[in-house]
N, C-alpha and C positions, 0 to 999 in steps of 0.2 A: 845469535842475536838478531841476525836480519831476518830471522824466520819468524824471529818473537816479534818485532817488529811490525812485520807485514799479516801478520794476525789480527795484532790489536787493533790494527788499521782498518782491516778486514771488518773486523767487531765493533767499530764506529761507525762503518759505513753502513753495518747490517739496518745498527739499531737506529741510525739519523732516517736513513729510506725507508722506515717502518713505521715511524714513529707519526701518526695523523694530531694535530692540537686539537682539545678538548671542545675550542670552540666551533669546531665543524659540525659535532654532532649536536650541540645546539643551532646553528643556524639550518642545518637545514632537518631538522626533529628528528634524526636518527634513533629508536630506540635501543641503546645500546643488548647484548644480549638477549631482542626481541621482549623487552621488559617497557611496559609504560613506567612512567614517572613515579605513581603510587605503588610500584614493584610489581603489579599484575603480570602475567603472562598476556603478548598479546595473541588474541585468537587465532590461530592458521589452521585449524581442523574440526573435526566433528565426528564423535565417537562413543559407541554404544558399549565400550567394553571397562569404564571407568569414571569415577565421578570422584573428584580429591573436592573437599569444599571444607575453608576454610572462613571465611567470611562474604558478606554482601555489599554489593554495593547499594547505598542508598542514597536518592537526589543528587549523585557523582563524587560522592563520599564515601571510603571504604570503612565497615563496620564490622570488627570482629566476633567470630561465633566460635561455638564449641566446634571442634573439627571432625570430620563425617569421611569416610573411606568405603567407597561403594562399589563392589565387584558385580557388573551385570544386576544389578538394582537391589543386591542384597547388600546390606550391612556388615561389614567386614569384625564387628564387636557379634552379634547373631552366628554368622560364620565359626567363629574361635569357640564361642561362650558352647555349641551346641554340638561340636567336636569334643570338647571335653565332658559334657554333661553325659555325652553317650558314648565316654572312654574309647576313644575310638583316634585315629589318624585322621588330620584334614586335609596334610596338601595334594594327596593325590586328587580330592574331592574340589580343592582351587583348581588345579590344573585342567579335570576336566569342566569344571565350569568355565572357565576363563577360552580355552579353545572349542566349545558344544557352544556356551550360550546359556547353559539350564543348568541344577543340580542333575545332577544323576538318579537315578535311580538304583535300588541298592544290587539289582544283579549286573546292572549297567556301570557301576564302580565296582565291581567286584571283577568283569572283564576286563574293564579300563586299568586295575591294577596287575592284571594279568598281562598286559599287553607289555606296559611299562617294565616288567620285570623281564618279557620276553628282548625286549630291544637293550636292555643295560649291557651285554656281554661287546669288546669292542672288536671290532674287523680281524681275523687273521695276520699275526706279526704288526700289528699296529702299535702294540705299547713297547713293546724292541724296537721298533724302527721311528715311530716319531715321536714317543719320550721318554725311553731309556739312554738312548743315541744322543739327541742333544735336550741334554735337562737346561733349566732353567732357574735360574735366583727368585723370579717371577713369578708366580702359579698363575696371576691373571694372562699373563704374556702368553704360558704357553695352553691356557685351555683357548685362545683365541685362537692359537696357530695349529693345534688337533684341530677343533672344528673346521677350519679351512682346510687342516689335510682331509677330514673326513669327505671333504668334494671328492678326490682324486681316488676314495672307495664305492661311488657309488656311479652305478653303471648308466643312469641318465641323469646326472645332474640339473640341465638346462629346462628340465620336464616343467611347465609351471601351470598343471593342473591340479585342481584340489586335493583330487588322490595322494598326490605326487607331497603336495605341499605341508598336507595334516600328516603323514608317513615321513616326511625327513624331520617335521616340528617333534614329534614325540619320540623319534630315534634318537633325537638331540637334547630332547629333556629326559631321558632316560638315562643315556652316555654320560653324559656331563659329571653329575655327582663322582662320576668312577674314574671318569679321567681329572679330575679336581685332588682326589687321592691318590689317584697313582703318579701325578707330578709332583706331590705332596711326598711321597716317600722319598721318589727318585731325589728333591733336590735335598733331602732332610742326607743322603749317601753322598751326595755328589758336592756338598758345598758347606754344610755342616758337620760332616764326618761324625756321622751318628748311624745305628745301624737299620736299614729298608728292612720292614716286612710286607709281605703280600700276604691277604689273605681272600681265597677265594669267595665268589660271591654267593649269597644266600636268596634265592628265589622268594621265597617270606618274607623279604624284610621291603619293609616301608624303605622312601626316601631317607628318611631320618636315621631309622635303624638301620640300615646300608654304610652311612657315611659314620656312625659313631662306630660302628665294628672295624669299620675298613682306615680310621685312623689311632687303635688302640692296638697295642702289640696283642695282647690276650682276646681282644674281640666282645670283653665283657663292656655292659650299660645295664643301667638300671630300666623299667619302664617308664618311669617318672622322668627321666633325663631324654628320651628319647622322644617322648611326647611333648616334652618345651624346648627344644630343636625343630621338633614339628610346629607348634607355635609359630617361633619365629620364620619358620620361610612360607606360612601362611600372611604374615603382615609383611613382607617383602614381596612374596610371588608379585606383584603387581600394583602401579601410581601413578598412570593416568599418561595420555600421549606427549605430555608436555614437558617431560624429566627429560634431560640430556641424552641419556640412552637409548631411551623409546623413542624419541625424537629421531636422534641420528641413525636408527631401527627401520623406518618410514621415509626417510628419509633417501634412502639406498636401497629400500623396496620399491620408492618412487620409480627407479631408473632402470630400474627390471629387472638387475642382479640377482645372482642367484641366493638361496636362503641363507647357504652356508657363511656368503659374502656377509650378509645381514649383519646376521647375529654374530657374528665376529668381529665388525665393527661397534656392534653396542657394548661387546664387552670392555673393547679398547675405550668405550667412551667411563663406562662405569669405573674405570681402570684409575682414572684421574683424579685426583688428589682432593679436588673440589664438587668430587660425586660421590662414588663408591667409597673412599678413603675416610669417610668423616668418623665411621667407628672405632678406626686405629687412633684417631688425633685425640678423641675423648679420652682413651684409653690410659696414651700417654699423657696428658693432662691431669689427670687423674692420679696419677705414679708421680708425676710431681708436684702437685700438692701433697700429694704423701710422706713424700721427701722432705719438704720443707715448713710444713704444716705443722708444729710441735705436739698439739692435742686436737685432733679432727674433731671431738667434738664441741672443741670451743668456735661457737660461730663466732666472734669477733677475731678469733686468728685465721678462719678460713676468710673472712672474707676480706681482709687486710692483704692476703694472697692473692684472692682474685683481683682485687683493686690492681695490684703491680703487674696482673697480665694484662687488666685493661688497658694500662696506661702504656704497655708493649716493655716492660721492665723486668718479662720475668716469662715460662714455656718457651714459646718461639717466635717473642716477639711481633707478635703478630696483632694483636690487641683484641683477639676474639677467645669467646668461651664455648669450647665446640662443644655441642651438642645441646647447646643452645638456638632458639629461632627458628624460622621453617621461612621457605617461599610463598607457598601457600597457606600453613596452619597456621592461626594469630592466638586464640582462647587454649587452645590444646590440640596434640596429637593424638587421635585414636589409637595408632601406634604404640604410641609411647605410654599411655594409660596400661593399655592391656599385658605389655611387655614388664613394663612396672611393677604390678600388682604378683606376674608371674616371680619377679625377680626376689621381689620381698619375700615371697613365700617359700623359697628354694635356700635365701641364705640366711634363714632365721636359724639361729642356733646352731650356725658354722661360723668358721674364722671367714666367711666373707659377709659376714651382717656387719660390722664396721663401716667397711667398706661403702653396702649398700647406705647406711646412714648418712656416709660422706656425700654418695650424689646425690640423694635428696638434697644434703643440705647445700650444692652447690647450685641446684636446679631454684630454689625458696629466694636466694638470695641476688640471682645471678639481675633479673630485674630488676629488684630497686636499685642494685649498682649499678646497673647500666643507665638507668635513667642518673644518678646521680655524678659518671665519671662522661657522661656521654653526651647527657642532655637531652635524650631521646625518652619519650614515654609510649613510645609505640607498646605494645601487645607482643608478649612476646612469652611461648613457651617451652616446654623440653620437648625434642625431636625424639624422634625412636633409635638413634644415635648414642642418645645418654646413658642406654642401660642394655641397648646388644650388646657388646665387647664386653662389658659385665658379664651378660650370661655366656657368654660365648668360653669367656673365663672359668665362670665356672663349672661347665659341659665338659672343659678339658681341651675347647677347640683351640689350636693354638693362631696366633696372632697373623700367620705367615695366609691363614687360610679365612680370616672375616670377612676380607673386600672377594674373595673366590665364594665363599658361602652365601653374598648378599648376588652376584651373578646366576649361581644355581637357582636360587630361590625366586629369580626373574625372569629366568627361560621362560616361563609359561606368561608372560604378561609381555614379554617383545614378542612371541611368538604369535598370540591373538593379534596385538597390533599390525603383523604384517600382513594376516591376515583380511583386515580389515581394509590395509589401504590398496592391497592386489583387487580387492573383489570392488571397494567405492574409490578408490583417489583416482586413480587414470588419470594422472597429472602428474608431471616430474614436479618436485618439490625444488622451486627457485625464484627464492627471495631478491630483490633488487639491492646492489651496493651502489651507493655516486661515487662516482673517480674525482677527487679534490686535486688530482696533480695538476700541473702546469704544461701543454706542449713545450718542448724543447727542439732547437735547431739541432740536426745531425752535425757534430765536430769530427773530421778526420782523424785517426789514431795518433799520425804523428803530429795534430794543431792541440792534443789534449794535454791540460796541464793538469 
């Protein structure tokens, strides 16, 4: 009882001493989360490897556009649209764009995926010793904590020459996918009492094709399934220096750390419930409307649903419609068109074309309810959040591995960015905080009451 006691005591004093009143950050114009007033990002950079644009401001008034996603000045809808026209893989052809700067050329992708396949195999006793040994509930946890073991395999870590830095980026975007599945197996034995396969790796296969054999007992996928897996880590590979991730990416490349430090942090940042997790919460959301929902396609009963999760009555009380909104998109996600369009066409005439009808109609409606339970007429459309875990569903990929699949498919786009701020930032990244406390007089131990 006195233990219980002096805890909760503990727990009042954590959260009283933490706790800053809301008026501070109006009086002295703090923007919270580095966000102006109108939700903008404010500006702290400058970078040639990314252009997210979703609206303009005009005469100091922001004005919503169609949304635009631009890898190195290409169009990321041209990118996808021209991958598929020439039946072919595209993210190996993101990845080398995103750390070259240029499309490739086609023998020049063809060694780039040579390379890629050379670097996948992982160090000697490494999958026995850092994730068989101690698995994890996690998969984000522990591909964060392999890449950091992967410092302790490599014989100059500290090296922070180009050589050095394009050689550990693409070891790392190769590794990845394979240790993303083999802690995927390990925890599926060690926590779900289900039974591990390994199978070994296939030098031929794409990114895509690698990960859809390496979590399927049989090792079978269709083309078609492999190619919109490809898709999607083409609209994922990479969004701009200002996302959480990237950010806290540059941010610990600022201070000179080594790569592996990096991008082990961004994954912890992607990890978070309010970044990377947003395709699990659609998902679930989704499964409960299903639940509760008596005829999905009656929209007067779906949205009699939504209304009770606006009003925080109903999911998880939260009073949001995830995969609704964007920080940046207002008119629409490029993302989420492309991913959409894919989606439709994969579950037309399966048992998940329901389904599919049910997000559209959650996406149609979500709007005028929000202006109507909220008050708010901002612009607001579906994120590329609304229909990954969909596909990802119906790929096969399971749930445990979305928020790890949306980190693989990132590697290359925190990787450019570190790039970028080792070769232009030459400045540690350090924002100003004001200290609002009060001096206080030193009290003796024994004068403290």
């Amino acid at each position: 009882m006195v233990n219980d006691k002096a805890r909760k005591l503990l727990c009042e004093q954590f959260v009283a001493n933490n706790t800053i009143a809301p008026k501070y950050y109006e009086k002295y114009s703090v923007k919270r989360g580095l966000r102006n007033a109108d939700g903008t990002g404010v500006m702290a950079g400058l970078t040639n490897i990314c252009n997210v644009h979703g609206y303009v401001v005009n005469e100091g008034e922001k004005m919503p556009i169609e949304g635009q996603l631009i890898y190195r000045g290409y169009n990321i809808k041209d990118l996808v649209a021209n991958a598929v026209k020439e039946n072919r893989f595209g993210f190996e052809e993101i990845v080398y764009l995103l750390l070259m700067g240029d499309l490739p050329k086609k023998d020049e992708l063809e060694a780039f995926c040579s390379i890629l396949a050379e670097n996948r195999p992982l160090p000697e006793d490494f999958f026995s010793d850092m994730i068989l040994k101690a698995p994890s509930k996690d998969i984000m946890n522990k591909m964060s904590r392999s890449i950091l073991a992967l410092y302790s395999y490599d014989y100059n870590p500290e090296n922070r020459s180009p050589e050095f830095e394009m050689a550990t980026a693409i070891s790392i975007i190769s590794k990845l996918p394979y240790i993303m599945t083999l802690a995927y197996q390990v925890k599926r034995r060690t926590f779900d009492n289900e039974s591990m396969f390994l199978h070994p790796l296939d030098p031929n296969h794409s990114t895509a094709e690698m990960i859809l054999s390496a979590i399927r007992p049989d090792r079978q996928f269709t083309d078609e399934e492999a190619k919109l897996l490809d898709v999607l880590m083409m609209l994922h590979a990479e969004h701009g220096g200002g996302n959480n991730s990237t950010f806290s990416c540059r941010v610990l490349t600022s201070s000179g750390t080594d790569p592996y430090s990096a991008y082990s942090a961004a994954i912890g940042s992607l990890k978070g419930p309010r970044h990377g997790g947003a395709n699990i919460k659609v998902s679930a959301m989704q499964e409960c409307v299903m639940e509760h929902v008596a005829n999905w396609e009656d929209e007067g009963q779906v949205a009699d649903f939504l209304i009770k999760i606006l009003n925080k009555e109903a999911f998880d009380h939260s009073g949001l419609i995830y995969g609704m909104g964007h920080a940046v998109y207002t008119l629409s996600d490029p993302r989420a068109i492309i991913l959409k369009e894919n989606a439709r066409k994969m579950a037309e005439g399966t048992e998940y074309e329901k389904e599919y009808r049910l997000l559209e109609t959650i996406e149609r409606l979500t709007p005028e309810l929000f202006l109507k339970i909220k008050g708010n007429d901002k612009a607001m459309c579906a994120n590329v959040d609304m229909y990954s875990g969909f596909v990802y569903r119906m790929l096969g990929v399971p749930q445990d591995l979305f928020t790890p699949m949306f980190a693989v498919s990132r590697m290359p786009g925190w990787c450019a960015h570190r790039f970028e701020e080792l070769v232009t930032g030459k400045r540690i990244i350090r924002p100003a905080y004001k200290a609002v406390s009060r001096e206080k007089k030193y009290i003796p131990l024994d004068e403290r009451e």
